[in-house]
C-alpha positions as CSV (number, residue, x, y, z in Angstrom):
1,X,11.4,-14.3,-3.2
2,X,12.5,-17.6,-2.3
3,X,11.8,-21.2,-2.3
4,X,10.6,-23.6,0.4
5,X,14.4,-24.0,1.9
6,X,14.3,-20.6,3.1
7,X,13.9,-21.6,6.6
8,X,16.5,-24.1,7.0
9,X,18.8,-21.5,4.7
10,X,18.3,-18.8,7.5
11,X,18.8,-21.0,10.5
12,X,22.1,-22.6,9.2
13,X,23.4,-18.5,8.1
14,X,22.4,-17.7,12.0
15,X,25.0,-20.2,12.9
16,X,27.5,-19.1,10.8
17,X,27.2,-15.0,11.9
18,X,27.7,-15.8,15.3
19,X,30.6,-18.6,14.6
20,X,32.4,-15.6,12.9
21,X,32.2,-13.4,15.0
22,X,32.7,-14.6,18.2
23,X,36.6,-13.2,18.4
24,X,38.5,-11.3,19.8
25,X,36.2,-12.0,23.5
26,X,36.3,-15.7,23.0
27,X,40.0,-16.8,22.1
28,X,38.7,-20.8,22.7
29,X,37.3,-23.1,20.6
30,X,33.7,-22.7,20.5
31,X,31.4,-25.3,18.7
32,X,28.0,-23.7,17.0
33,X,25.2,-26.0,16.8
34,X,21.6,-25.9,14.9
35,X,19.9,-27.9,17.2
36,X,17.6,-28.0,20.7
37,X,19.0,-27.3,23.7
38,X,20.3,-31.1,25.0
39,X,18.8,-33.2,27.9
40,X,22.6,-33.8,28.8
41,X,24.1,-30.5,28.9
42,X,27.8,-30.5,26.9
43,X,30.9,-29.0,29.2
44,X,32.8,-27.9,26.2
45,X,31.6,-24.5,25.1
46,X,28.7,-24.9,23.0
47,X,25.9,-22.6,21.1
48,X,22.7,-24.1,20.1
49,X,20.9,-21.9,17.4
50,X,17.0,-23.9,18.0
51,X,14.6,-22.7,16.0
52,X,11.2,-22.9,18.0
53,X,8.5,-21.2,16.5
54,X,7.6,-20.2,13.0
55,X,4.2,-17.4,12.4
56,X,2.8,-15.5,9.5
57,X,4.0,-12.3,9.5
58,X,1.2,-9.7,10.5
59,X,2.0,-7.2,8.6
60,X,2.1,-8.9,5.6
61,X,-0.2,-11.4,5.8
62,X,-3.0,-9.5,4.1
63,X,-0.9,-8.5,1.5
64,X,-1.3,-11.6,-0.6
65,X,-3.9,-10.6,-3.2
66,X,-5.7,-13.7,-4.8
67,X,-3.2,-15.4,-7.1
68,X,-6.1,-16.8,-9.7
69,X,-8.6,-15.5,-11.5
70,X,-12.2,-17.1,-11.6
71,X,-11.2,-20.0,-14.0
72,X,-8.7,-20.7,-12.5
73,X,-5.9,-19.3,-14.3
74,X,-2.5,-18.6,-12.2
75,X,-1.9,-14.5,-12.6
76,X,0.5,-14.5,-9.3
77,X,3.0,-16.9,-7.7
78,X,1.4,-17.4,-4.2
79,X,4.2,-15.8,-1.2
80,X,3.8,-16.8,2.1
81,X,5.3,-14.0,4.6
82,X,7.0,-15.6,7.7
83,X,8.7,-14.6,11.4
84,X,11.4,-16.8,12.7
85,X,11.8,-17.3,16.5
86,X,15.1,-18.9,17.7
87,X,16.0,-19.6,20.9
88,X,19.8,-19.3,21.4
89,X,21.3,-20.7,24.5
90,X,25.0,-21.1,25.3
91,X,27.3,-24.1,27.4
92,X,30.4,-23.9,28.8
93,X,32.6,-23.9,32.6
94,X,30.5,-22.2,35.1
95,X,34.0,-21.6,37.2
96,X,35.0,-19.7,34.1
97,X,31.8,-17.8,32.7
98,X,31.9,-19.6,29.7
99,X,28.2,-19.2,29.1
100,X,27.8,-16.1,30.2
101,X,30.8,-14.8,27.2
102,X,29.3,-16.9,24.8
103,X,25.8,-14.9,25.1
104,X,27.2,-11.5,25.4
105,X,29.3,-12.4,21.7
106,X,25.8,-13.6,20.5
107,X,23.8,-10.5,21.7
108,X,26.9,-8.1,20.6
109,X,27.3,-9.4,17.1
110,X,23.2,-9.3,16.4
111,X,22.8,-5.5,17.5
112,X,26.2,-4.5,15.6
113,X,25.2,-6.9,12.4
114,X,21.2,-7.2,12.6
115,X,20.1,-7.5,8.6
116,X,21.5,-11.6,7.5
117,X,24.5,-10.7,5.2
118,X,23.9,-11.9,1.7
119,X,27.6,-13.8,2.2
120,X,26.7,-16.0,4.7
121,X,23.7,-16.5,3.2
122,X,25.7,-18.0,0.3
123,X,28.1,-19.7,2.1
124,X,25.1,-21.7,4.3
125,X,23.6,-22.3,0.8
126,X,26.8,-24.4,0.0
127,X,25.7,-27.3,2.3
128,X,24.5,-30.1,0.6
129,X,21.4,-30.5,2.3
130,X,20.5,-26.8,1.5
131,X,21.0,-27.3,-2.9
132,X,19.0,-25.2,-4.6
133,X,18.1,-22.7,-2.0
134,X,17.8,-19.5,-3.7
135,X,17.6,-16.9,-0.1
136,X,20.7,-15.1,-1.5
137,X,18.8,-14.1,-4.7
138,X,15.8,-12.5,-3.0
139,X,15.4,-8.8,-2.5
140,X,13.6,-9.3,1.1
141,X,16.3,-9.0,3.7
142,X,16.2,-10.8,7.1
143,X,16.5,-8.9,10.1
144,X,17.0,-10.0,13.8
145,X,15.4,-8.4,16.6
146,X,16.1,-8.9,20.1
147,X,12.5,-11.0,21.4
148,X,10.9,-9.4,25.2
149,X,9.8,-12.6,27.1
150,X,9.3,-12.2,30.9
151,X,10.2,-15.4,33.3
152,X,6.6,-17.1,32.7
153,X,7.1,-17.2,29.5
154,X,10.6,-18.4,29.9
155,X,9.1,-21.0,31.8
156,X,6.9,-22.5,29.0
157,X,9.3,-22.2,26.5
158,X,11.5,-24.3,28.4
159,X,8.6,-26.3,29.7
160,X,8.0,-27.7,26.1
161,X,11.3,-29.4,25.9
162,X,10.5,-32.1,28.1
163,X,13.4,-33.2,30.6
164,X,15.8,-30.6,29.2
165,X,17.6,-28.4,31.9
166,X,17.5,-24.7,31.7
167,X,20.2,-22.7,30.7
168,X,21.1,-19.4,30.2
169,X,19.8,-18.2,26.7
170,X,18.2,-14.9,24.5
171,X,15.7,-15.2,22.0
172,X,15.6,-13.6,18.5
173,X,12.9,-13.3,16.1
174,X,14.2,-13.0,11.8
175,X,11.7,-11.3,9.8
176,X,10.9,-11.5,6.9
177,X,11.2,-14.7,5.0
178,X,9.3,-15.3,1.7
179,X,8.4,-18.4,0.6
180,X,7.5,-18.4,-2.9
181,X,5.3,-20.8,-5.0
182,X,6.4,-23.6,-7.4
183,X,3.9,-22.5,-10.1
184,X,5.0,-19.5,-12.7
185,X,2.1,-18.1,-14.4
186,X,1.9,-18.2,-18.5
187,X,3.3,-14.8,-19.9
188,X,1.1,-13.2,-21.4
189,X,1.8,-12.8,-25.2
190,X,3.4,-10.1,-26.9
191,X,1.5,-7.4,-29.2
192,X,1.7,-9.0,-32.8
193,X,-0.3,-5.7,-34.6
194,X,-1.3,-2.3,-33.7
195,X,-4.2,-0.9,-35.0
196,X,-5.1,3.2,-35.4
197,X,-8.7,4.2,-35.8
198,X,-9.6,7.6,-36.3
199,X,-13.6,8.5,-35.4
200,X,-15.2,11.8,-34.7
201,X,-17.0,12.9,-31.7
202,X,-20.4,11.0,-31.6
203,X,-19.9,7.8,-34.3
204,X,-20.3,4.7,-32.7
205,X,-17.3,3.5,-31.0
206,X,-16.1,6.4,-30.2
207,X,-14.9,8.1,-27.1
208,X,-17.3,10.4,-25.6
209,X,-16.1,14.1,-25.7
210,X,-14.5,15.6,-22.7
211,X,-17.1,17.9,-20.9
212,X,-19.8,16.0,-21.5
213,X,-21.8,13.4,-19.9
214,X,-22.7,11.3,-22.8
215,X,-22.4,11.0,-26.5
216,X,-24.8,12.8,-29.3
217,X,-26.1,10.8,-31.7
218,X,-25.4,12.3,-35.4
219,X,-28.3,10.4,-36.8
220,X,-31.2,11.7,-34.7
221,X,-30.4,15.0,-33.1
222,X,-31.4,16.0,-30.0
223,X,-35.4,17.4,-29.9
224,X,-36.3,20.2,-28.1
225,X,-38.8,19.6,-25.0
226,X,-42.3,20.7,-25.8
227,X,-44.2,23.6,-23.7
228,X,-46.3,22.2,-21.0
229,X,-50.1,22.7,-21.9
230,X,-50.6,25.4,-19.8
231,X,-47.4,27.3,-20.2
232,X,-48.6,30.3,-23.0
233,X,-45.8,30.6,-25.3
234,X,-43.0,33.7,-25.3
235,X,-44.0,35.5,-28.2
236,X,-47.6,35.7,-27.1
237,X,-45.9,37.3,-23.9
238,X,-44.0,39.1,-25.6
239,X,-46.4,41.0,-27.7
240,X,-48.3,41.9,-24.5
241,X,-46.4,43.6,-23.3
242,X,-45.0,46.0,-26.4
243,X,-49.1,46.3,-26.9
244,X,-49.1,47.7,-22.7
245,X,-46.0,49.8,-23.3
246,X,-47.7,51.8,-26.5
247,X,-50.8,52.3,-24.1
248,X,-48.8,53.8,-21.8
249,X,-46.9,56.0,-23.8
250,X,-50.4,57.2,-25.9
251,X,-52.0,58.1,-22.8
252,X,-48.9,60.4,-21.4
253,X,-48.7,62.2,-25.0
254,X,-51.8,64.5,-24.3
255,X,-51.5,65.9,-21.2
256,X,-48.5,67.8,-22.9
257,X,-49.9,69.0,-25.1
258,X,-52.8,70.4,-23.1
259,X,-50.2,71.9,-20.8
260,X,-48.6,74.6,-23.7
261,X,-51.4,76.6,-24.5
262,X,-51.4,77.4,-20.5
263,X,-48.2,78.7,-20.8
264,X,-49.1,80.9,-24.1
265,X,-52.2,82.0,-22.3
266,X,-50.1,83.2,-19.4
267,X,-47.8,84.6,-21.5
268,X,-50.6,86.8,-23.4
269,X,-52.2,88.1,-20.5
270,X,-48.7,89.8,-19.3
271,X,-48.3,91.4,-22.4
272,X,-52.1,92.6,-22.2
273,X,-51.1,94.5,-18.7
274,X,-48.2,96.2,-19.9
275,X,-49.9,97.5,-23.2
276,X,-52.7,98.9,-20.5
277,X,-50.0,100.4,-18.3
């Protein structure tokens, strides 16, 4: 995170990456600015860094969560997730090229270099109108990437700086910068006493045992549900049908016993015949 001079922090490190790394192409003295494009355009060789547009970031504007809770307690320090859009535009001899270098060491040094080096970052923060800024500290890195605009939107860009000749530039847009709120919230205070309770399953206050939906009371245990009125009870039922299976079994026992003396009688008669024989 960082504070409100974030902005200014990264537009003055811009400066410096491309300053430093302008050799070995450009062996002339080449001036870096942090300004809009003039109206009267310099002939010395010249870089203007203009920063022209600053938007939430959309991937990260949702992210904020609310930062207080309903009375109004702070429980978060407030962020606000920003793009930078520069518009970087180079001067010089038109005999020589001198413009035409200067963009190709601008557009070569921000694809080979692309993330803000914490260095420069440092070394910007040394200005005197940049005190304080903390950018260097935060974890959020700023990267560059190359910005697609066709010619009518070249056109209103330039459009909006009124009586100011076009030039040959690129634009870049530097994402992410964090802007981080003055309030701290109020830590919240340290465990003084720890205290062990020890409660069976079912006393109040205690957790409800695992598998089940909720707690038992111990004091009143749990009543059964009563039959419905017209339900006849399982013993009744019961008895039935031991009562059917005796009258069952009573009425199978005589028939065999009426079916031996058949066999006897058979058995008599054949030995009648061979005593007549």
């Amino acid at each position: 995170m960082s504070n409100a001079l974030a902005i200014a922090t990264v537009t003055q490190a811009l400066a410096l990456l491309i300053d430093h790394n302008l050799s070995p192409e450009m062996d002339i003295a080449v001036k870096v600015e942090t300004r809009k494009p003039p109206a009267e355009p310099p002939t010395e060789p010249t870089i203007n860094v203009f920063l022209y547009q600053v938007t939430p970031n959309p991937s990260m504007r949702h992210t904020d969560l609310p930062t207080r809770a309903s009375d109004g307690t702070l429980l978060k320090r407030p962020a606000a997730a920003l793009d930078l859009h520069f518009l970087i535009s180079a001067y010089g001899e038109e005999a020589e090229l001198v413009g035409q270098r200067l963009i190709g060491c601008v557009v070569r040094t921000l694809h080979e270099i692309p993330v803000l080096p914490k260095e420069l970052i440092e070394l910007a923060a040394e200005r005197p109108y940049l005190a304080g800024s903390d950018l260097a500290e935060s974890p959020q890195k700023v990267r560059f990437t190359p910005t697609v605009m066709d010619i009518d939107e070249t056109s209103k860009l330039w459009g909006m700086l009124h009586q100011t000749p076009y030039t040959l530039s690129v634009a870049y847009q530097a994402s992410l910068v964090l802007i981080e709120g003055r309030e701290r919230p109020v830590p919240a205070k340290p465990v003084e006493r720890r205290t062990v309770r020890v409660l069976p399953f079912g006393a109040p206050g205690a957790p409800v045992p695992p598998g089940s939906e909720s707690p038992v009371s111990v004091t009143q245990p749990p009543t059964e549900p009563e039959p419905a009125p017209d339900a006849e009870p399982k013993a009744d039922v019961q008895v039935r049908k031991r009562a059917a299976a005796k009258a069952t079994k009573a009425a199978a026992k005589p028939v065999a016993k009426r079916a031996a003396p058949a066999r006897a009688r058979k058995g008599t008669e054949a030995g009648a015949d061979d005593k007549q024989s």
